[in-house]
N, C-alpha and C positions, 0 to 999 in steps of 0.2 A: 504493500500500500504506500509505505515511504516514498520507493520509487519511481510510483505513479507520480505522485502529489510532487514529487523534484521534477519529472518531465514537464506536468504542466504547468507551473512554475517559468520553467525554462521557455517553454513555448511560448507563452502570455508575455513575458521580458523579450523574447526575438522581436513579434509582433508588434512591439513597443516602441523597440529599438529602430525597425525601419517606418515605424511610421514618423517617429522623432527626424528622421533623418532623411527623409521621404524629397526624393527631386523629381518632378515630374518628369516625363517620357513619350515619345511617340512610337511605336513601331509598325512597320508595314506585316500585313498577317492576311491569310487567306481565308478567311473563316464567315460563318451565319448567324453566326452567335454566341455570345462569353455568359460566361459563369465566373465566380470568386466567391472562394469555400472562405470560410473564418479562420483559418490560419495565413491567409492573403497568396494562393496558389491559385492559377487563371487556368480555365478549359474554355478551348476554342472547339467549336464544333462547326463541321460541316459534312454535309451528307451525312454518311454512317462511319464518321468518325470523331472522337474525342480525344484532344490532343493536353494533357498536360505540360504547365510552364508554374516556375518560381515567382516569388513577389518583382523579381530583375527579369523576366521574362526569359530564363534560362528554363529548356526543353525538360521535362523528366521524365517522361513515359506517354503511351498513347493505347486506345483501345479502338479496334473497329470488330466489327461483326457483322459483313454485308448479308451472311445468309437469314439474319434475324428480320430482315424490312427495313421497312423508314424508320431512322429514330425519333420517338415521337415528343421527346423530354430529358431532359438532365437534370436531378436535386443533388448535389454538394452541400446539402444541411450539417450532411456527418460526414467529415473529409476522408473516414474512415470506411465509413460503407455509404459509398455512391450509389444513389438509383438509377439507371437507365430504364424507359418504358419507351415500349412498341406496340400502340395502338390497335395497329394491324393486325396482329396474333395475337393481343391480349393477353402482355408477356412481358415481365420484370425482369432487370439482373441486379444484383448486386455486386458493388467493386470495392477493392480494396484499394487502401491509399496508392497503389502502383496499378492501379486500373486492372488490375487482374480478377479477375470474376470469384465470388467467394461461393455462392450455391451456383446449385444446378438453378437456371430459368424456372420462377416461377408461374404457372399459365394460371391468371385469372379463370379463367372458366371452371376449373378445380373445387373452387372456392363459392362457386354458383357466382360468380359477379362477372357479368356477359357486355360485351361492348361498352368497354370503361375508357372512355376518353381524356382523363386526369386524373394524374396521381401525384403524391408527395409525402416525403419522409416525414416521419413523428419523431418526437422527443421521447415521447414514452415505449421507442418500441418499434420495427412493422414502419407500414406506411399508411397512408389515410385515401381513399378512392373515392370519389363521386359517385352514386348510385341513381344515374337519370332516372332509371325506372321508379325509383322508389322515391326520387328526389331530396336524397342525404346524405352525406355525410357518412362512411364505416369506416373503421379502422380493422387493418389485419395485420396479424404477423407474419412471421417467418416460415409458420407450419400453414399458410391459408387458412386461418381460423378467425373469424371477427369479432373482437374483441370489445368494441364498440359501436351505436349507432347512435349519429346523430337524430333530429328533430324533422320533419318533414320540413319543406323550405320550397315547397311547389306556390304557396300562395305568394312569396317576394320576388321568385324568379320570374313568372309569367312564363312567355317564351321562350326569353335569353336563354341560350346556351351557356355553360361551364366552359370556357377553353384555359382555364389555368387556374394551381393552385398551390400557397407556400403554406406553411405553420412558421410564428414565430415562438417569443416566450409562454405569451399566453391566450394567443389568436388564432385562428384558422381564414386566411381571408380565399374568398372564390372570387377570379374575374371573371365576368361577362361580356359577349360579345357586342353589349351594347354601352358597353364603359362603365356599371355600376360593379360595384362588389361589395359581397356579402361577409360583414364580417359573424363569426361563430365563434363560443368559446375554446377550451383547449379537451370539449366532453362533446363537441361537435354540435353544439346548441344552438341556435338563432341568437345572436347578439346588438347587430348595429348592420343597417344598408348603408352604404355612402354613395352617393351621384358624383363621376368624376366630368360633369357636364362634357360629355362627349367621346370618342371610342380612343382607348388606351391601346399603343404599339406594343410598349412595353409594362413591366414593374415587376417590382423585386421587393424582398423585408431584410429590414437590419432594426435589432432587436426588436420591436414592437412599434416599428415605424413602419410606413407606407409608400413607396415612392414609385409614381406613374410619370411615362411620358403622354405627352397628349400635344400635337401641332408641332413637334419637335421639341419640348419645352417638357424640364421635369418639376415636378411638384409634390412634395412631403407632406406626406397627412398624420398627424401622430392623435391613435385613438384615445389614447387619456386624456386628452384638453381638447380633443373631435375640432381641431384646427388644421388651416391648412399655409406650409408655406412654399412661396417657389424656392427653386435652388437655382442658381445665377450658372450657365455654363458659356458666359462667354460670346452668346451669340452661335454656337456650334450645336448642331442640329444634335436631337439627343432622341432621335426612336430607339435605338435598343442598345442599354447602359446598364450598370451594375454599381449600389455604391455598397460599401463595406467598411466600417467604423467611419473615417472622413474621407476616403477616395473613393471619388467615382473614376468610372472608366465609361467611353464613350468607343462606340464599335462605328465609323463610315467608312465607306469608300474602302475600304481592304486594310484601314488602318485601326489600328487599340491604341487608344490615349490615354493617361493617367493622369489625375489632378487629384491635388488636395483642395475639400471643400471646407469651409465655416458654417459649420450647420447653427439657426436659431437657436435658443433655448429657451 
């Protein structure tokens, strides 16, 4: 146990270290989309590949899987066991910090949860899935067992579709494709709607924050003071970005930017 509690220690002080010390960057990258897990390690995806990189955007491993489909999502909640989901066969993996797959693919259908179009990693465990049919909210494990069910949430939805969904400390939020999202507690319960007047590109959580793009332009919503504020980027277009403690990163044009931000308080 000591030498857990020394790791993370050490970890929490690295993280520290280069945020104190943090120069911004540009690099050219080939990628559709970024992720940054909380230990500040960047995944570039494209097609059916997930490329890992260092906080300095030094390479450390890669995972592809073309015979699996489209990838349909990437959660780096647990830098330790990554999710990968593929829609298309309704079919999980898990990766370990070196992207090497930890079980055998797990196939929703197993579990009776049939055309699951979002998923996302729990704190408590398992991951959390949308269940259109039943319109809520389960959580499963490891063994496809559902551990939890949320509250029906067909009367806030209406039509809108589910196309995304994170957990943060003590949130569940669901984005809809018509820019509202649902926030739920962490028992998967009906909690707070928020209207982001208009359709969201992107968004992401850090710790129990909320951050959407919308017109190119991001915007922090933090659900304890149910405020919203912008985040200044500069003028540079911000559809699909990541921030993590105070850097954002900004994906255009085949290029990863990193800025340190000044978040409100």
């Amino acid at each position: 146990m000591k030498k857990i509690l020394a790791s993370l220690v050490i970890v929490v002080l690295s993280v520290m270290a280069v945020a104190q010390n943090f120069a911004p960057w540009i690099k050219a990258v080939d990628a559709s989309a970024v992720e940054v897990d909380r230990l500040g390690n960047i995944y570039l995806m494209k097609n059916n590949v997930v490329a890992k990189y260092d906080a300095d955007m030094n390479f450390l491993c890669a995972y592809d899987n073309y015979p699996a489909g489209s990838m349909s999502s990437l959660d780096v909640s647990n830098p330790f066991k990554v999710i990968v989901f593929y829609s298309e066969f309704n079919k999980l993996i898990y990766l370990d910090s070196k992207l090497a797959e930890l079980l055998s693919p797990l196939m929703l259908d197993d579990a009776g949860l049939y055309n699951i179009k979002v998923v996302c990693s729990s704190v408590f465990g398992g991951f959390w899935v949308f269940d259109e049919q039943n319109s809520c909210v389960r959580r499963v494990n490891p063994n496809l067992e559902v551990s939890q069910q949320g509250t029906n949430i067909y009367d806030k939805l209406g039509d809108a579709d589910v196309v995304a969904m994170r957990e943060s400390i003590n949130y569940l939020f669901l984005l809809t494709d018509n820019g509202k999202v649902l926030i739920l507690d962490k028992f998967g319960n009906f909690y707070r709607t928020f209207e982001t007047d208009g359709e969201c590109t992107d968004f992401c959580i850090d710790n129990d924050i909320l951050y959407y793009s919308i017109n190119g332009e991001i915007v922090a919503y933090d659900v304890a003071d149910d405020k919203t504020v912008p985040i200044p980027t500069d003028g540079k277009k911000a559809d699909k970005f990541r921030i993590r403690h105070d850097l954002l990163y900004l994906l255009n044009d085949n290029k990863l930017e990193c800025n340190k931000i000044q978040l409100e308080k």
